[in-house]
Every structure is written in structure tokens, then in C-alpha cells.
C-alpha positions as CSV (number, residue, x, y, z in Angstrom):
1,X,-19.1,1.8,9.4
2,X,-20.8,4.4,7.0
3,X,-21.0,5.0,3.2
4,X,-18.6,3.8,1.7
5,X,-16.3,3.0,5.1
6,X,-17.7,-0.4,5.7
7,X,-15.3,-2.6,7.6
8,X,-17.3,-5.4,7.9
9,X,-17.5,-5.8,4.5
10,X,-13.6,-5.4,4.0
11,X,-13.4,-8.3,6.9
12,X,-15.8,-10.6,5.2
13,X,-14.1,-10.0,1.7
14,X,-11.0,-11.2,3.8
15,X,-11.8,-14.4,5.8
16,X,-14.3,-15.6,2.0
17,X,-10.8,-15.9,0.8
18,X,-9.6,-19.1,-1.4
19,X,-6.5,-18.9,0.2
20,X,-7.1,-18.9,4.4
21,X,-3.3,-19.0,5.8
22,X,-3.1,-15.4,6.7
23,X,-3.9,-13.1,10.0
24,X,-5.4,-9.7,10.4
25,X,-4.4,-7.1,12.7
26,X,-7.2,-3.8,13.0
27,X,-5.9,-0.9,14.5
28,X,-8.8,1.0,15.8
29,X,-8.4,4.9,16.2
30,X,-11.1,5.0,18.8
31,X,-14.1,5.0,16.7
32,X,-17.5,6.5,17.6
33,X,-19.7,4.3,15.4
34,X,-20.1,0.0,15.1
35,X,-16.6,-0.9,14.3
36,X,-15.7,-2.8,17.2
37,X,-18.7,-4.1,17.3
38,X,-18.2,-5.5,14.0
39,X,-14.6,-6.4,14.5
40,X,-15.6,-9.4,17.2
41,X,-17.3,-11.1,14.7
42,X,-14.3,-12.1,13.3
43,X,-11.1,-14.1,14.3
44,X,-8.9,-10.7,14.3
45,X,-6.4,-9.0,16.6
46,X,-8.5,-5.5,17.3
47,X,-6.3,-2.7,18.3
48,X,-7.2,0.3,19.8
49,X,-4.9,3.6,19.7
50,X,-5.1,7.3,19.8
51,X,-3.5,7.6,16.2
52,X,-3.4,9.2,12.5
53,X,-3.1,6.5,9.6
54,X,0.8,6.0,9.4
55,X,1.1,5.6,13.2
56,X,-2.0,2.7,12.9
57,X,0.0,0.9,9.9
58,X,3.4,1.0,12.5
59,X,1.2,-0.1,15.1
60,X,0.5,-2.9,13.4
61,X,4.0,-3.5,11.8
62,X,5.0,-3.9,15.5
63,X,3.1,-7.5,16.1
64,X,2.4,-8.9,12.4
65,X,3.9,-12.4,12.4
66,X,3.3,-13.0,8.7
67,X,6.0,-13.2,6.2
68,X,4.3,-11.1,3.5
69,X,1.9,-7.8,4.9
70,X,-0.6,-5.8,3.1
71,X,-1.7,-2.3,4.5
72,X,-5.8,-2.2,3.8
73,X,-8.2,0.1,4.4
74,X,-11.7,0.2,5.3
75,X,-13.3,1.5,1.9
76,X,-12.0,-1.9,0.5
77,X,-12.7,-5.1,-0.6
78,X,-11.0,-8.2,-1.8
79,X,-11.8,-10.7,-4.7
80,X,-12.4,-14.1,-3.4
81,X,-9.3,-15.1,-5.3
82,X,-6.7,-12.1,-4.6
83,X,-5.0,-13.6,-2.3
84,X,-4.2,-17.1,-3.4
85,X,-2.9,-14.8,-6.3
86,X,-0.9,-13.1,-4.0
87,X,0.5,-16.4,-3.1
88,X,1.1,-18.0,-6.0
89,X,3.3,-15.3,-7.4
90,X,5.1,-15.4,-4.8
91,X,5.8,-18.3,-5.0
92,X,6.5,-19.0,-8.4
93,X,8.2,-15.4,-9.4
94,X,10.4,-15.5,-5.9
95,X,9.6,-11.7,-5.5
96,X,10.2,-9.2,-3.3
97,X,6.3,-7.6,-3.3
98,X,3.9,-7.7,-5.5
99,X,1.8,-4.5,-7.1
100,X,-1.6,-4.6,-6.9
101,X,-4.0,-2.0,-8.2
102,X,-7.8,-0.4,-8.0
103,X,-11.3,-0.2,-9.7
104,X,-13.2,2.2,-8.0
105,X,-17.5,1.3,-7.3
106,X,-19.7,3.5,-6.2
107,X,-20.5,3.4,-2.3
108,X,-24.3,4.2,-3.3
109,X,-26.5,5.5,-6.4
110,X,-24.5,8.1,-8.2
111,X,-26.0,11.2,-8.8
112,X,-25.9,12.8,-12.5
113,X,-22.3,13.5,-12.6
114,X,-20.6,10.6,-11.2
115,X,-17.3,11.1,-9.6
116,X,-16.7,7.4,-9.6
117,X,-17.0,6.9,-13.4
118,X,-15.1,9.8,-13.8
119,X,-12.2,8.7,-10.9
120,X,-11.7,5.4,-13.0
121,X,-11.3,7.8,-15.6
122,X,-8.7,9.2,-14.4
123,X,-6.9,6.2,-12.8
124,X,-6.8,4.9,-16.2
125,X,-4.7,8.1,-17.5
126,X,-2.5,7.3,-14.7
127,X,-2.8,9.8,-12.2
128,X,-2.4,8.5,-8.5
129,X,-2.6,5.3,-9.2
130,X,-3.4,4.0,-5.9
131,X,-0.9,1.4,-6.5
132,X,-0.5,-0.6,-2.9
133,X,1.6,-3.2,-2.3
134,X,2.3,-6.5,-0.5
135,X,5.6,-6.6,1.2
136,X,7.7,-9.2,2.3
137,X,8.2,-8.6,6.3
138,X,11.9,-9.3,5.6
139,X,12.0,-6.7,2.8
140,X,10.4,-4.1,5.1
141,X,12.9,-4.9,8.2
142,X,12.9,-1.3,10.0
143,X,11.7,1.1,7.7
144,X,8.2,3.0,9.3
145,X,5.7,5.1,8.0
146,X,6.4,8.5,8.4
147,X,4.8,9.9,11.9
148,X,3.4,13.2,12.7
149,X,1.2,14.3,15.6
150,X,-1.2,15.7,12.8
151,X,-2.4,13.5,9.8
152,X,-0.7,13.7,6.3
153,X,-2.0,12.6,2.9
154,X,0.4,9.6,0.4
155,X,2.2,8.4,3.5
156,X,1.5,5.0,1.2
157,X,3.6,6.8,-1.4
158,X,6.4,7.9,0.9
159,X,6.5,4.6,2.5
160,X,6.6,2.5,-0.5
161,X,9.8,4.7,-2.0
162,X,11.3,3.9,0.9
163,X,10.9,0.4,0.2
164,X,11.4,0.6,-3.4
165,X,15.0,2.7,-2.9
166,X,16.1,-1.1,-2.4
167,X,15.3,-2.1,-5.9
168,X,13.1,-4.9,-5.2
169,X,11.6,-7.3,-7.6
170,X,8.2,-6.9,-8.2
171,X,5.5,-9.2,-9.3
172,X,1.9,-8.0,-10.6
173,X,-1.6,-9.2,-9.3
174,X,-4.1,-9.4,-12.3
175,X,-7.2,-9.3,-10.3
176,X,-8.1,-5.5,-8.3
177,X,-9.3,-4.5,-5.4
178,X,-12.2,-3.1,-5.4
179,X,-12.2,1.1,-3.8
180,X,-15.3,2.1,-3.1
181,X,-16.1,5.9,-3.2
182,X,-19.1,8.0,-3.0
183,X,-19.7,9.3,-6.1
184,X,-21.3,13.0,-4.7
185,X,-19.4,15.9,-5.6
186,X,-19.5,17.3,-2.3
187,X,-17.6,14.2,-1.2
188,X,-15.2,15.0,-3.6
189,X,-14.9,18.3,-2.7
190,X,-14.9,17.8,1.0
191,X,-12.0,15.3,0.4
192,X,-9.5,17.0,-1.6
193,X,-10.2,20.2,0.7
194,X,-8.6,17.6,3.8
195,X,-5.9,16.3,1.8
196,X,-5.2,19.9,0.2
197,X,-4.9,20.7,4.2
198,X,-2.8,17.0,5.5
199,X,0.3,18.3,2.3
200,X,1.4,21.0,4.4
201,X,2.3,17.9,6.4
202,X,3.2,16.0,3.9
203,X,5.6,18.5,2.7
204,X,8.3,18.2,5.8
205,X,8.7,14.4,4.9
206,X,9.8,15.3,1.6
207,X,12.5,16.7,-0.1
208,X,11.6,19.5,-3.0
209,X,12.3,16.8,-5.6
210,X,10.7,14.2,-4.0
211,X,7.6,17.0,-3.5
212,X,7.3,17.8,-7.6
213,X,7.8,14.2,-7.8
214,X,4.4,13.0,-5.5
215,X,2.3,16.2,-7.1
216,X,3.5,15.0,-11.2
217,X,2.3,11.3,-9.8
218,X,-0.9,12.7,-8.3
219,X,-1.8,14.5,-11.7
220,X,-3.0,14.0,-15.1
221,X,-0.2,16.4,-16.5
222,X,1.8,13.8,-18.4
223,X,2.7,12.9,-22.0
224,X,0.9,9.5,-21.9
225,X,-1.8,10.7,-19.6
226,X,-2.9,13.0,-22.6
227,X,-2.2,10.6,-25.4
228,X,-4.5,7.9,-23.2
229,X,-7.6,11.0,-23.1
230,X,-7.6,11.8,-26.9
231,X,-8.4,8.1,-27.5
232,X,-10.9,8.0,-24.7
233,X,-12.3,11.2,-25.7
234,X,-12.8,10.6,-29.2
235,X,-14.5,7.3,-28.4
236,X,-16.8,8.4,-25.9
237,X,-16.7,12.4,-26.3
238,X,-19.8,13.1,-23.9
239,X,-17.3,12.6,-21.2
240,X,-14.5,15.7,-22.0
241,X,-16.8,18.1,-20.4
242,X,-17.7,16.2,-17.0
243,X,-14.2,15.1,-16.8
244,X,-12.5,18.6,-17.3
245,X,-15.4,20.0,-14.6
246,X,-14.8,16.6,-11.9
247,X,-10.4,18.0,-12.2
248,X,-10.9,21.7,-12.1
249,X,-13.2,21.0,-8.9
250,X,-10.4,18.4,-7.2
251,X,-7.6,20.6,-7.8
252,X,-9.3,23.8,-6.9
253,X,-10.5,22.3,-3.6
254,X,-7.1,20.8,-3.1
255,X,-5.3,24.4,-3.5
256,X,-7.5,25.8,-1.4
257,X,-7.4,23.4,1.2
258,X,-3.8,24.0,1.1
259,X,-3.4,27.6,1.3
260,X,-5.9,28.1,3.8
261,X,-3.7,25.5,6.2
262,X,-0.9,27.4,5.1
263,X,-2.1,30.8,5.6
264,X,-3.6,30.7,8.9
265,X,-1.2,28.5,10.9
């Protein structure tokens, strides 16, 4: 219920839908601030679990009636019309899920270097994409998240190759969520100093292929990825230097998140 973590915004995005035949489960980890608070103004199932992320979504896999499930989170928000998107291709396409990606927006007023211009940036080079999905119930059958008593980072990732292992047809939705981030660069720091420390985690759920794999889709080290940057560069060239400075500073603080979780346990 703070900076960009607003679920009552995520909840009011939801029920201002076009399309209104749907249910929402919130699994609550215990918060300390206004979230069930918030939550009861709403007509919601509201949860609450000791849990890290992946144990929340299986928590809520466990009761969702629906026939199609999205996994959301509370830095979210929904079009008025994504839904009844959702639906229609469904519908008309007969697929198994459908893909639906991100534009980020800042949480508040970005500072001089904004690491929200410079995220969309770099989701637009392809680098962890932040692809989530809506899944036919069917589809998913008995497949989980991947658990852990501590928390790990991409268990979206490792769930969805579960899923997509089944070769599933896959319909797009036009219209993005929106992500919203804080645009500081000691959020971004902060962050990828966690999720440098949740890999070592990550890293028993995966084999070593499956490892290069998630790090080559988490980077901007690929063939289009640098293609896509000389035309973005050579159109709007005061952005090489910011850029190059917002992924030296996420990687570092990624590495060293990792090593120091690796080191000293």
C-alpha cells in the first residue's frame, strides 16, 4: 500500500472492467500496512498466509473456480478493456492462454535519470520481457509454482515453461498492462541486490541449461537486442549513456547480491 505497491488501485482497475464475469482471489502474506483494509472494499476472497510469492499463487490455484487464471501483482494495473480482450480471443482463436505484455509508468516524479524510461528501454530490446500469461485452469491441471521456504526470483518464468513444455496454442493481447516502478536509482539498486540474493534459490529449480537459458532471457546480450539499440540509439543518441550507466548499475547490484548470498551461507 506504498509507492508503487498500490493494491487498491490494482483492485479498482479490476472490478472498472468492460467485461465483469470473473473472481478475484488475494493472498495476503500478513501485511503490516492498509492492505486488508483496502481489500474489504471489494467483493474479493482475501487470504491470509505465512508465504513467499510462488506459495501465495498455489494458494490461490487451490480454490480458483474460473476456467481461465491470471497471476497479478500489486504494482499493477489493468486497461478498462483488457479483459473483455482476454475473452474474446479466447473465444474466437480457441486457445490454450494468451500472452500479455508490459509498459512500465512511473510510481512518482522521476528524478534526472529515470529508470522507468530507461526500463521500457530495455523491455523493448527484449530483455525480461515480463511476459505473463492467462491460463486455461484445464491447461494448468497439477502443475505448481515452484516452493521454497525462502523466496526466489522468475518463479513466473519457471512456471510458465512448465506450462509451455505442453506446446500450447497461444493467443496475443494488444492492449498492456500497465507496471508501475519507481523510477529512483536506489530502487533499482536495492532491487536487483534482492533478486541477485532470491537466484541462489532460483538456481536449485533449475537445471544448468535451463539456468543459461533464464540469465540469456533476463539480458540484453542478444543479436536482435543490439540490432533493436543501434536504431534507438542513432535516433535518440542522448540516451546510450544513461542507458549503458541504468545496466552496468542492475547487473553489478545483481552480482553482488548474488555472491554475497553465496559467500556467506
Amino acid at each position: 500500500m506504498s509507492g508503487n505497491k498500490r493494491i487498491d488501485r490494482l483492485l479498482s482497475s479490476i472490478f472498472n472492467q468492460t467485461y465483469n464475469n470473473f473472481e478475484v482471489i488475494v493472498v495476503d502474506n500478513f501485511s503490516k500496512d492498509k492492505t486488508r483494509e483496502a481489500c474489504t472494499k471489494f467483493p474479493i476472497v482475501f487470504i491470509q498466509e505465512k508465504c513467499t510469492i510462488s506459495k501465495a499463487n498455489n494458494v490461490a490455484l487451490q480454490i480458483a473456480k474460473g476456467k481461465y487464471i491470471i497471476f497479478l501483482d500489486s504494482d499493477m494495473e489493468l486497461p478498462a478493456s483488457f479483459l473483455e480482450e482476454c475473452a474474446r480471443i479466447i473465444e474466437s482463436k480457441h486457445v490454450d492462454c494468451v500472452k500479455m505484455e508490459f509498459t512500465c509508468v512511473e510510481s512518482r516524479k522521476p528524478p534526472f535519470l529515470n529508470c522507468v524510461k530507461l526500463r521500457n528501454l530495455e523491455l523493448e530490446l527484449g530483455a525480461a520481457p515480463l511476459n505473463i500469461y492467462c491460463y486455461s485452469a484445464e491447461i494448468i491441471g497439477n502443475t505448481k509454482f515452484p516452493e521454497s521456504e525462502n523466496p526466489i526470483v522468475g518463479e513466473e518464468y519457471i512456471f510458465r515453461n512448465y506450462l509451455l513444455r505442453k506446446k500450447l496454442k497461444v493467443g496475443l493481447a494488444k492492449t498492456k498492462i500497465l507496471h508501475y516502478y519507481d523510477p529512483s536509482v536506489t530502487w533499482l539498486i536495492r532491487r536487483c541486490l534482492k533478486y541477485g540474493r532470491w537466484f541462489v534459490e532460483t538456481q536449485k529449480h533449475l537445471t544448468l541449461s535451463e539456468e543459461l537459458k533464464f540469465i540469456q532471457y533476463n539480458t540484453v546480450i542478444k543479436k536482435h537486442s543490439l540490432c533493436t539499440l543501434k536504431r534507438v540509439i542513432k535516433s535518440k543518441p542522448s540516451l546510450l549513456f544513461p542507458f549503458m550507466l541504468y545496466i552496468y548499475m542492475k547487473y553489478l547490484a545483481f552480482f553482488l547480491g548474488y555472491l554475497t548470498k553465496k559467500v556467506f551461507t
